[in-house]
KOLMARVEX-819438 format. One record per residue (C-alpha): residue number from 0; z, y, x. Coordinates in steps of 0.05 Angstrom, whole numbers. Layout:
N
{rec NUM,{Z,Y,X}}
...
end
This chain:
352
{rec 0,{-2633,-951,175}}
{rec 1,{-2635,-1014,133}}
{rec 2,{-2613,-1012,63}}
{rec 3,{-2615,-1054,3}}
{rec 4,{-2671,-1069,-30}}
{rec 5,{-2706,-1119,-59}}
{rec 6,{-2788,-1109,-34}}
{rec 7,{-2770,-1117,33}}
{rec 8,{-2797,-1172,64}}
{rec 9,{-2759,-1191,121}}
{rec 10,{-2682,-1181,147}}
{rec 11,{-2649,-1181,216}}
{rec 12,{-2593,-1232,216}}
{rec 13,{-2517,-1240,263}}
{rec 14,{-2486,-1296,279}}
{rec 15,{-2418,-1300,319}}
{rec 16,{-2404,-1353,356}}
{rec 17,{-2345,-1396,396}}
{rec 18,{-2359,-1391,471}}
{rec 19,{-2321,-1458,488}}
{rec 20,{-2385,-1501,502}}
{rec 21,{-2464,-1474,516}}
{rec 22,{-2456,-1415,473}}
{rec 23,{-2471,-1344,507}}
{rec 24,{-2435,-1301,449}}
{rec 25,{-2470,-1269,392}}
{rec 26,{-2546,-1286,364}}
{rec 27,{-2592,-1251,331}}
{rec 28,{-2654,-1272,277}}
{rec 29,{-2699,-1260,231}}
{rec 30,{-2699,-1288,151}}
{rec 31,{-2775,-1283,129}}
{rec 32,{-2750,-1274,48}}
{rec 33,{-2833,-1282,27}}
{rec 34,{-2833,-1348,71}}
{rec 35,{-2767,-1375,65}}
{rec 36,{-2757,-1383,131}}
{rec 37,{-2702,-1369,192}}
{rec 38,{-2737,-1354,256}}
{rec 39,{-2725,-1315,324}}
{rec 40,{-2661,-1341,353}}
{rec 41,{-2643,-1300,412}}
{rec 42,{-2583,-1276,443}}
{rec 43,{-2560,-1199,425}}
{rec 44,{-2500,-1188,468}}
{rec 45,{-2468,-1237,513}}
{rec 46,{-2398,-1235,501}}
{rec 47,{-2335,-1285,496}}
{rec 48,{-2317,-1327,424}}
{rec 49,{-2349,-1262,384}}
{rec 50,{-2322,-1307,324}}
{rec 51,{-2325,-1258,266}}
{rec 52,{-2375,-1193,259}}
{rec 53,{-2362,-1131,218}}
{rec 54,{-2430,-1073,207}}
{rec 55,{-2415,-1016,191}}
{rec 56,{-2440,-990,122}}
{rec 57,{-2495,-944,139}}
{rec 58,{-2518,-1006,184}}
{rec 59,{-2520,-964,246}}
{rec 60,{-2458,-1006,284}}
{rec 61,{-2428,-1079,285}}
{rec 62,{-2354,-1096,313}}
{rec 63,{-2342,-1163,331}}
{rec 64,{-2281,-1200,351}}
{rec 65,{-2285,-1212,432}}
{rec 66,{-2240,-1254,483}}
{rec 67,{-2250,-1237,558}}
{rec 68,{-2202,-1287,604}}
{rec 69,{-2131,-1275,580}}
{rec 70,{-2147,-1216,543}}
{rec 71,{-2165,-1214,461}}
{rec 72,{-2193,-1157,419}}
{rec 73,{-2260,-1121,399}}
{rec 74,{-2314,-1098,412}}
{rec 75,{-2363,-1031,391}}
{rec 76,{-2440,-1038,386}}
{rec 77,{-2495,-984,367}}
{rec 78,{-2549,-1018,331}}
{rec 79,{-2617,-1007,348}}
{rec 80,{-2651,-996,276}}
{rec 81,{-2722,-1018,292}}
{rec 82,{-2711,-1075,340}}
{rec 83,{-2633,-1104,321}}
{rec 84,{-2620,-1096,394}}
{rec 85,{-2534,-1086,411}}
{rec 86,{-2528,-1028,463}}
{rec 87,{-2442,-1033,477}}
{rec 88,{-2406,-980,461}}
{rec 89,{-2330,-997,483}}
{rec 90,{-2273,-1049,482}}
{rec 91,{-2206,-1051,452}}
{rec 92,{-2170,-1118,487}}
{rec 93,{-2094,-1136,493}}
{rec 94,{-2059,-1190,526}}
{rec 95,{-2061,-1252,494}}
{rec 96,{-2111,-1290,443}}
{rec 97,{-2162,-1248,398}}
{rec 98,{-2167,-1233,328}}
{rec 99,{-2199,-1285,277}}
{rec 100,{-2223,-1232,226}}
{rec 101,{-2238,-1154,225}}
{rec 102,{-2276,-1113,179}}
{rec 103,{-2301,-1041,180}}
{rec 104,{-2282,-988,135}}
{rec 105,{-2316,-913,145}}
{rec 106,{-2274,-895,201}}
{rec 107,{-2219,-948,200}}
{rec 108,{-2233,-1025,224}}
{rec 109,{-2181,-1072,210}}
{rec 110,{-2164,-1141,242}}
{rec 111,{-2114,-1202,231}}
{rec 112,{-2095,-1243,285}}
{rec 113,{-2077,-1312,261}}
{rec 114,{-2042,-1338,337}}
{rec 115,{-2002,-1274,340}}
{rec 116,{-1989,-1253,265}}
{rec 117,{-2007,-1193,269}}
{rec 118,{-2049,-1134,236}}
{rec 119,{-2083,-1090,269}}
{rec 120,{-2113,-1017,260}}
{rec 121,{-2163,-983,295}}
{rec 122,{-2189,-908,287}}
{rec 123,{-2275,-907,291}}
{rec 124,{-2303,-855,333}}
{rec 125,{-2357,-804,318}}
{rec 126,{-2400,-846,366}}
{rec 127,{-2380,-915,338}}
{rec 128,{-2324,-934,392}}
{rec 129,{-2259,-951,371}}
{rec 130,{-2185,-946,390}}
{rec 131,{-2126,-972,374}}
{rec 132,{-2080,-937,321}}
{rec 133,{-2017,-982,297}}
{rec 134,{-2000,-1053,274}}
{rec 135,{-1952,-1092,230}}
{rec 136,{-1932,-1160,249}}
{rec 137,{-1914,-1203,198}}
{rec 138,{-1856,-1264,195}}
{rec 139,{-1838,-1331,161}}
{rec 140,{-1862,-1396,160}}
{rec 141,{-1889,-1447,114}}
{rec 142,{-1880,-1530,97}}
{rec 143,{-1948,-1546,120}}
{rec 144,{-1960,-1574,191}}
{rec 145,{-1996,-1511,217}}
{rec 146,{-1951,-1462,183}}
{rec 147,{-1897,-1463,236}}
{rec 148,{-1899,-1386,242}}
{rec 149,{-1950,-1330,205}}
{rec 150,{-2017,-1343,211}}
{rec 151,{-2057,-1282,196}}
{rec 152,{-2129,-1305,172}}
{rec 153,{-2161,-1233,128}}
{rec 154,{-2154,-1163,137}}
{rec 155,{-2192,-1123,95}}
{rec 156,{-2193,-1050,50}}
{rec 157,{-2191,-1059,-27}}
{rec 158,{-2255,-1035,-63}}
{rec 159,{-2218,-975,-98}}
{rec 160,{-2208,-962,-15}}
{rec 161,{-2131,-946,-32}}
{rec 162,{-2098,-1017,7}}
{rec 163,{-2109,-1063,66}}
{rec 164,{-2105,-1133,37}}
{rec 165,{-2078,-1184,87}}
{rec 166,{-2076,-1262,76}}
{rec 167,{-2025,-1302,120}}
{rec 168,{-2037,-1369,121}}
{rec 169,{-1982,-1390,160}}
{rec 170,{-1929,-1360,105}}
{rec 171,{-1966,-1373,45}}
{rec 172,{-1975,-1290,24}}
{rec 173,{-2021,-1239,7}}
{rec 174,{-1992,-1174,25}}
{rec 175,{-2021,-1108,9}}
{rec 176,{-2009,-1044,56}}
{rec 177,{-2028,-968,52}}
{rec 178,{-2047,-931,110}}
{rec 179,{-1996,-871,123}}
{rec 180,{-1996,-826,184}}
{rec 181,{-2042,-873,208}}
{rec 182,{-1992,-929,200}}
{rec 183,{-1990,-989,154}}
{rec 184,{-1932,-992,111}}
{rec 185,{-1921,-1060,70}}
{rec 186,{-1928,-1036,-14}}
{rec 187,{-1933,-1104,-44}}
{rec 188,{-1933,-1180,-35}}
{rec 189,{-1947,-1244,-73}}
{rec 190,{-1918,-1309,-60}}
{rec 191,{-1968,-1363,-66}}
{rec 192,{-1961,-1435,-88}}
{rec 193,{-1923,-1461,-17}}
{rec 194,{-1974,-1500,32}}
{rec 195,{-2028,-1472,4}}
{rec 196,{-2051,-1430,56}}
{rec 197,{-2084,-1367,41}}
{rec 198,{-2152,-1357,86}}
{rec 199,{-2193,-1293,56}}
{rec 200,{-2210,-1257,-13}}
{rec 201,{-2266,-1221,-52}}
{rec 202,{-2268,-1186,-107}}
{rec 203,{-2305,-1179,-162}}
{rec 204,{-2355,-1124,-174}}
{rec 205,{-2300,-1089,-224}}
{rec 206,{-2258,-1079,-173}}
{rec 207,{-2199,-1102,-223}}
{rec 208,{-2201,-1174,-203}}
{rec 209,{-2202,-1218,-143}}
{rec 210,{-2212,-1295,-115}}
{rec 211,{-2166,-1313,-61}}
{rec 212,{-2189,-1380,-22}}
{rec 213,{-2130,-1433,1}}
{rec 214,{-2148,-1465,62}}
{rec 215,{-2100,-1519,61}}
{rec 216,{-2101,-1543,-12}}
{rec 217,{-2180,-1524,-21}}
{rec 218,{-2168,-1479,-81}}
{rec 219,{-2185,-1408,-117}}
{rec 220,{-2131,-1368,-140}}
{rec 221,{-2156,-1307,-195}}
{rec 222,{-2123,-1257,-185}}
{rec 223,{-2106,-1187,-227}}
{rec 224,{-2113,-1130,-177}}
{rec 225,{-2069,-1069,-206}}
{rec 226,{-2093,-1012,-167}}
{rec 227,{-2032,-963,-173}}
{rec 228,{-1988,-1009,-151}}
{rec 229,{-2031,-1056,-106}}
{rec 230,{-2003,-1099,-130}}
{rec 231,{-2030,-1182,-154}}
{rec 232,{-2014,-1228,-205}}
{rec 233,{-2046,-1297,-210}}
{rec 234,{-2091,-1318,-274}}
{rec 235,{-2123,-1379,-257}}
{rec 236,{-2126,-1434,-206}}
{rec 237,{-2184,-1483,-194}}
{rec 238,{-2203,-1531,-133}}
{rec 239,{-2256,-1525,-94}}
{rec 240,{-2265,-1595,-76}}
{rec 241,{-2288,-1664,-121}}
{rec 242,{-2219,-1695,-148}}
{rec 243,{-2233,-1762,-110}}
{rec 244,{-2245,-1726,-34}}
{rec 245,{-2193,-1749,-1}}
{rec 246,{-2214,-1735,83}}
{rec 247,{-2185,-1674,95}}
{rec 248,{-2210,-1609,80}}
{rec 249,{-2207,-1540,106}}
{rec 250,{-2236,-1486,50}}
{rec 251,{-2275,-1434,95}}
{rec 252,{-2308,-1372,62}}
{rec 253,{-2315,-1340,2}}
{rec 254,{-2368,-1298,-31}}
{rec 255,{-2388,-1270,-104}}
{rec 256,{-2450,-1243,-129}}
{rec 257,{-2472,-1178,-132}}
{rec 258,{-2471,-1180,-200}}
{rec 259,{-2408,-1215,-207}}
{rec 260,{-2438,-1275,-243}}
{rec 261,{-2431,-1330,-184}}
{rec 262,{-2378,-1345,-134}}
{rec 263,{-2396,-1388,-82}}
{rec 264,{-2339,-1416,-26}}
{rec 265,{-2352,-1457,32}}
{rec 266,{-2314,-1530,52}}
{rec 267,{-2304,-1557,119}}
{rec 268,{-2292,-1628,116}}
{rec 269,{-2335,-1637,48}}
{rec 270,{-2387,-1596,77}}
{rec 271,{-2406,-1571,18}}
{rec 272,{-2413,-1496,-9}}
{rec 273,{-2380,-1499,-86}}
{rec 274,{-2406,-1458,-136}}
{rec 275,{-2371,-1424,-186}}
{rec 276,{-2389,-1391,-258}}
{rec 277,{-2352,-1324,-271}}
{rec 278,{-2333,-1302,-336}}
{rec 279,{-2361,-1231,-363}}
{rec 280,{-2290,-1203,-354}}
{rec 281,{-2277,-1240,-272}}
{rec 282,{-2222,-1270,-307}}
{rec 283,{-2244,-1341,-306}}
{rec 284,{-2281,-1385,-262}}
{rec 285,{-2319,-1447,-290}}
{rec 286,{-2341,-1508,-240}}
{rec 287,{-2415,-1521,-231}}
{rec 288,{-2439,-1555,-170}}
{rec 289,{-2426,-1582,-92}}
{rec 290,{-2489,-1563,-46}}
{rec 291,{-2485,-1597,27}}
{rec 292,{-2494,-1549,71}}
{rec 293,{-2541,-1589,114}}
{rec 294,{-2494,-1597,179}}
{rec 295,{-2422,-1609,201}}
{rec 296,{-2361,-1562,186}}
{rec 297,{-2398,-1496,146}}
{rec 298,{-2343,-1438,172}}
{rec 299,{-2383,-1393,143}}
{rec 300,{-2436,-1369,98}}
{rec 301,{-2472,-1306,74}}
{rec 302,{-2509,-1276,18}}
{rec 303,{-2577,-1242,44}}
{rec 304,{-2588,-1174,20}}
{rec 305,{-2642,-1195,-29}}
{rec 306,{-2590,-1246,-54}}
{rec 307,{-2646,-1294,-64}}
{rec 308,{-2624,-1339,-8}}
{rec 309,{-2550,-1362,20}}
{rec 310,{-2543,-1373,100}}
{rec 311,{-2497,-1430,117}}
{rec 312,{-2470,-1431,185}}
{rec 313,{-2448,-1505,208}}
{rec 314,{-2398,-1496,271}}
{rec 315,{-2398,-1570,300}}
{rec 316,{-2470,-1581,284}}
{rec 317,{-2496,-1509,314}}
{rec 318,{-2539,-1499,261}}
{rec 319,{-2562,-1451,210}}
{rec 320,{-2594,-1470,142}}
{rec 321,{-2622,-1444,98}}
{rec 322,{-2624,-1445,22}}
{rec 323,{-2658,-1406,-43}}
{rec 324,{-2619,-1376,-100}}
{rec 325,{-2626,-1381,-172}}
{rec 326,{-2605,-1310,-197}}
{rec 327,{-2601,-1343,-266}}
{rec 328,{-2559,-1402,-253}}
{rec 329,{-2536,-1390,-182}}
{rec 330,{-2549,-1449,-162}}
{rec 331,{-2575,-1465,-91}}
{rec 332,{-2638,-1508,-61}}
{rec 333,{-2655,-1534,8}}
{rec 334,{-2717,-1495,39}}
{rec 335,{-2721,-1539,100}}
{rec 336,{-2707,-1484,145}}
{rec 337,{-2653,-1481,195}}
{rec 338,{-2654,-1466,271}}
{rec 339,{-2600,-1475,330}}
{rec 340,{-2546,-1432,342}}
{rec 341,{-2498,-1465,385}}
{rec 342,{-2423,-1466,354}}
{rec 343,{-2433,-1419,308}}
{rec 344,{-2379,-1380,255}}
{rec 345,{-2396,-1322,218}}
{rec 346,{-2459,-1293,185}}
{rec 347,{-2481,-1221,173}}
{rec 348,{-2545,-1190,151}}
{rec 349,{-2567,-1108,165}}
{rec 350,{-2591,-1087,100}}
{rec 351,{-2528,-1111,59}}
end
């Protein structure tokens, strides 16, 4: 299967998808890294609002959030290693609307339901399937206008792989579980600056620190991650917009470097990807530049395994664009490449 690495030539690309208008439910294509080009748009799997993707480390499966009528959940796929193609596996759907985010862990996959408030986890089967395990639901509410009850926007496992880190936008927290008895029981959480709104995290390649992105206020939070406790304790905080935007904006995703040197976050309203220096230590995070992303409302974005190019993916414009990386200064350039993918959302390469 596909792995990292840095003389391949080209890499098969996801990209998940609302199914409200002429979309058909997850695409797949090709980035040619020699010609700096996108290419090959077809569908992989038709399947309803498959708005977030998850692949599985050895590159071998990919989960993705799915919505079928009145029921919400996910769904399994074996990955075909020489063609890309999605061979379905199984389902895991509920009553009621689907998860925004999931990720995959060895054999746990985690999601966060921002309509219900809820966190959800799911056991991964020898053959890639998955079923349902526990959940935690989470309370509260915050001042903002769309924080009239918990909103949970990230679900994910901490790089030490001891906590599930969960951001709630609706009640302005980041709260850390562990997994017992297959259960997840609540260890830690931090109160964020109120109306904020918490959307996802990364950390940096230390595993000691991490970058949470604010939707609602457009800001990073640094963050010191103490692995014992799983605990957080904020460092730093830094916008990601230009002082004088005043439309509204919606920060989207968030991304660092493989060498921990660049983080990169994506703006929905300013349409812009911000780009970020890192200290040496992940402490602190220096301003650098605002790239537009080359379409309307980027909800997502991606690092390509090379890490020589960045994939923006522009939801009300149904497009994907393309742009080169400067490993030195991080900074990004237009390539002129982008093709259609009709209301698209998330972004994931095999070979990360």
């Amino acid at each position: 299967m596909e792995r990292k690495d840095t003389m391949r030539k080209k890499y098969i690309g996801y990209a998940g998808t609302y199914t409200r208008e002429s979309s058909e439910g997850i695409y797949r294509f090709v980035l040619d890294t020699e010609a700096g080009k996108l290419s090959k748009v077809e569908v992989a799997a038709e399947v309803g609002s498959p708005t977030y993707l998850s692949v599985s480390e050895d590159n071998g499966y990919l989960y993705a959030v799915a919505q079928e009528d009145e029921m919400g959940g996910v769904h399994a796929y074996q990955i075909d290693s020489e063609t890309g193609t999605l061979n379905m596996i199984n389902g895991q759907l509920t009553e009621g609307a689907p998860p925004c985010h999931l990720q995959v862990h060895g054999n746990k996959l985690v999601t966060g339901n921002y309509h219900k408030g809820k966190v959800k986890l799911l056991q991964v089967k020898e053959n890639g399937g998955v079923e349902r395990l526990s959940s935690a639901q989470h309370e509260g509410i915050g001042p903002h206008k769309r924080q009239e009850k918990p909103h949970v926007h990230f679900a994910g496992e901490t790089p030490d792989g001891k906590h599930i880190v969960v951001c709630d936008l609706g009640t302005d927290e980041l709260v850390t579980y562990q997994i017992e008895n297959n259960e997840l029981v609540r260890v830690h959480t931090l109160n964020v600056k109120p109306g904020s709104g918490p959307r996802h995290i990364a950390f940096h390649p230390n595993g000691k620190t991490a970058y949470l992105l604010t939707e609602l206020s457009s800001e990073v939070i640094v963050l010191d991650y103490d692995s014992e406790q799983g605990s957080f304790a904020e460092k730093q905080t830094i916008s990601a917009i230009p002082e004088d935007f005043t439309e509204t904006n919606d920060a989207s995703a968030i991304h660092i470097s493989s060498d921990g040197k660049f983080l990169y976050t994506g703006n929905r309203g300013h349409n812009s990807i911000a780009l970020f220096g890192v200290s040496e230590d992940g402490k602190e995070l220096t301003f650098i530049e605002h790239t537009p992303t080359g379409g309307d409302w980027p909800r997502d974005f991606v690092l390509d395994p090379s890490e020589k190019f960045i994939v923006a993916s522009n939801q009300h414009s149904g497009n994907l664009v393309l742009f080169a990386r400067d490993a030195e200064t991080g900074k990004l350039k237009g390539t002129g490449s982008e093709v259609d993918v009709p209301e698209v959302v998330c972004v994931r390469f095999l070979g990360k």
